[in-house]
C-alpha positions in Angstrom: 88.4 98.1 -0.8 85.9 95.5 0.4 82.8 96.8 2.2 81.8 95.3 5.0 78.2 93.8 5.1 76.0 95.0 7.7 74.1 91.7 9.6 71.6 91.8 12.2 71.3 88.5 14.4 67.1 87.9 15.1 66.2 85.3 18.0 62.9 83.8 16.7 60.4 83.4 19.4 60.8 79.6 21.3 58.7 76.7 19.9 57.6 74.8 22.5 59.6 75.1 25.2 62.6 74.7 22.9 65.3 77.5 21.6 63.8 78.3 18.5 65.9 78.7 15.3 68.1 82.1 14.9 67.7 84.5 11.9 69.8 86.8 10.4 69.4 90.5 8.9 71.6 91.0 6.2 71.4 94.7 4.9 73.0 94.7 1.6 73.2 98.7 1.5 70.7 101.3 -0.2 68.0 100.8 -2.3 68.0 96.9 -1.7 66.0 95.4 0.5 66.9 93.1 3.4 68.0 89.7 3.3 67.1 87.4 5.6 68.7 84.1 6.5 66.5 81.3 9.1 69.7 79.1 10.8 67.9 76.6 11.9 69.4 75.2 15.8 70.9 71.8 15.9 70.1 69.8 18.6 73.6 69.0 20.4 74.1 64.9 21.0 73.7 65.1 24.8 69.9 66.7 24.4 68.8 64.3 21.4 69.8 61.8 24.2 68.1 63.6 26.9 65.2 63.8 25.0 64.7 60.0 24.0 65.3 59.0 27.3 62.6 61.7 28.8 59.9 60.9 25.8 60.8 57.3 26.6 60.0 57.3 30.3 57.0 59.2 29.6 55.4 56.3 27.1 56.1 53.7 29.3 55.7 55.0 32.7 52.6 52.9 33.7 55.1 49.7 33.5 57.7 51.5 35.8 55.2 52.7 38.6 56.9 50.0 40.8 60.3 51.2 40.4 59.2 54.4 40.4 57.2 54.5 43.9 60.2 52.2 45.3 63.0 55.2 44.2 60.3 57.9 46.2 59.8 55.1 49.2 63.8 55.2 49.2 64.2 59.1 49.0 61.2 59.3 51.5 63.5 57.3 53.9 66.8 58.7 53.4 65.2 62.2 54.2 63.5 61.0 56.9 66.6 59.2 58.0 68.5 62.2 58.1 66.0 65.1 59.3 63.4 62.7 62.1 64.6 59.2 63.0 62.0 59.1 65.2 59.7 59.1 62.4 60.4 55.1 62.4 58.6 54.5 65.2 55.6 56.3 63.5 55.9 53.7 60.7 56.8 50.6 62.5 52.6 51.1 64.7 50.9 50.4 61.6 53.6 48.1 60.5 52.9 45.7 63.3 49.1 46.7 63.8 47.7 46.4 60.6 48.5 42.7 60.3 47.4 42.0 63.0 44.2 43.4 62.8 43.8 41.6 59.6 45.2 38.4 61.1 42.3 38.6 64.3 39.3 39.1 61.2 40.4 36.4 59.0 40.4 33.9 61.7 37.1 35.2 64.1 35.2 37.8 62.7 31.5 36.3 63.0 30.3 36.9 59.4 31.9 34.6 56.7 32.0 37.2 53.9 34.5 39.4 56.2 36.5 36.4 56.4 36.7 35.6 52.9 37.4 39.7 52.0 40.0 39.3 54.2 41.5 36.0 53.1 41.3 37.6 50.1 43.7 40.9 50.6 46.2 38.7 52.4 49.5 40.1 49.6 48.3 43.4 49.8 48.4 43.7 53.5 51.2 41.6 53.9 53.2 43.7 51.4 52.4 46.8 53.0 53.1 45.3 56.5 56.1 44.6 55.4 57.0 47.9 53.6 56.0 49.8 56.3 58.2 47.6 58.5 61.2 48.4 56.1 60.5 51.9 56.4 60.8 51.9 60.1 63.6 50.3 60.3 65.0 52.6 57.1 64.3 55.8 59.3 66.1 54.6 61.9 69.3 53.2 60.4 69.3 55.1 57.3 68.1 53.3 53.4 71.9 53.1 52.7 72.9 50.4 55.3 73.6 47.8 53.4 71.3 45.0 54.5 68.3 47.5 53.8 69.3 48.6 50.6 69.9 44.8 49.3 66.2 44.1 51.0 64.8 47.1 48.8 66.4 46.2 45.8 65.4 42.6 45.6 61.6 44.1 46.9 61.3 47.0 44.5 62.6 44.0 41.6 59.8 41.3 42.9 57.0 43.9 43.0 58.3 45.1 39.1 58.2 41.7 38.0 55.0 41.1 39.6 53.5 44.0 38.2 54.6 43.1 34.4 53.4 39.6 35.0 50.3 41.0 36.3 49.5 43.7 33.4 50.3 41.1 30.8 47.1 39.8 28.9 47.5 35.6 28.2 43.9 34.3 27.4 43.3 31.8 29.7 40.3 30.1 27.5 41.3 29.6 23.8 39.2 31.7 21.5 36.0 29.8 19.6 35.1 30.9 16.4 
């Protein structure tokens, strides 16, 4: 007759945010003291690839903040789309004022170093001019419309390259000894 061994399953407590490993008990009857057995957990295939991906994004998400605030600009408008079209009209004031205003300084504001600031910032308020502008027009029609989403694709893919060719370091001045 075989005797059946007694085992106790432990859960160890989580490292880290993770399942920790699983030990078990394994009473081998009187006067003998317990075994016990550490199983450690195997990662299954689809988290190992979960978690290269996540530890990925994390090391390199300075170089993706383009893509990044393009995906929330997107989301931004598809909810807005869908709960206040209206909200487009809200975007489309600054849209058309803000140039402008920046337009009227560059060209006669009385002191020269306003002019020059302002010649200055011309992408920066032309690009947000015109993101605002797609905005508008996004809450009204909805991101998914095809001409918009082509428009925000081929914007949010400019203002990535942009911003690689921007954070790259290329000495302009070759190094003296």
């Amino acid at each position: 007759m075989r005797s059946r061994v007694r085992t106790t399953k432990v859960q160890l407590p989580s490292q880290r945010g993770r399942r920790g490993p699983s030990a078990h008990v394994i009473d081998l009857g009187r006067g003998t003291a317990p075994v016990v057995v550490v199983v450690p957990e195997r990662p299954t295939l689809g988290r190992q690839l979960a978690y290269a991906t996540g530890s990925a994004l994390w090391r390199h998400r300075a170089a993706w903040a383009p893509t990044w605030a393009g995906i929330g600009v997107f989301a931004v408008a598809g909810l807005l789309s869908v709960s206040a079209p209206a909200a487009g009209i809200v975007f489309a004031v600054p849209a058309v004022v803000v140039p402008a205003g920046w337009a009227v300084a560059r060209r006669w504001h009385p002191r020269s170093a306003v002019r020059r600031r302002a010649r200055a910032l011309r992408l920066p308020v032309l690009a947000g001019g015109a993101g605002l502008a797609w905005l508008a027009v996004a809450c009204l029609f909805g991101p998914a419309n095809w001409p918009l989403f082509g428009l925000w694709a081929v914007a949010t893919a400019a203002g990535q390259a942009s911003w690689w060719r921007s954070r790259r370091t290329v000495p302009t001045v070759p190094l003296q000894p």
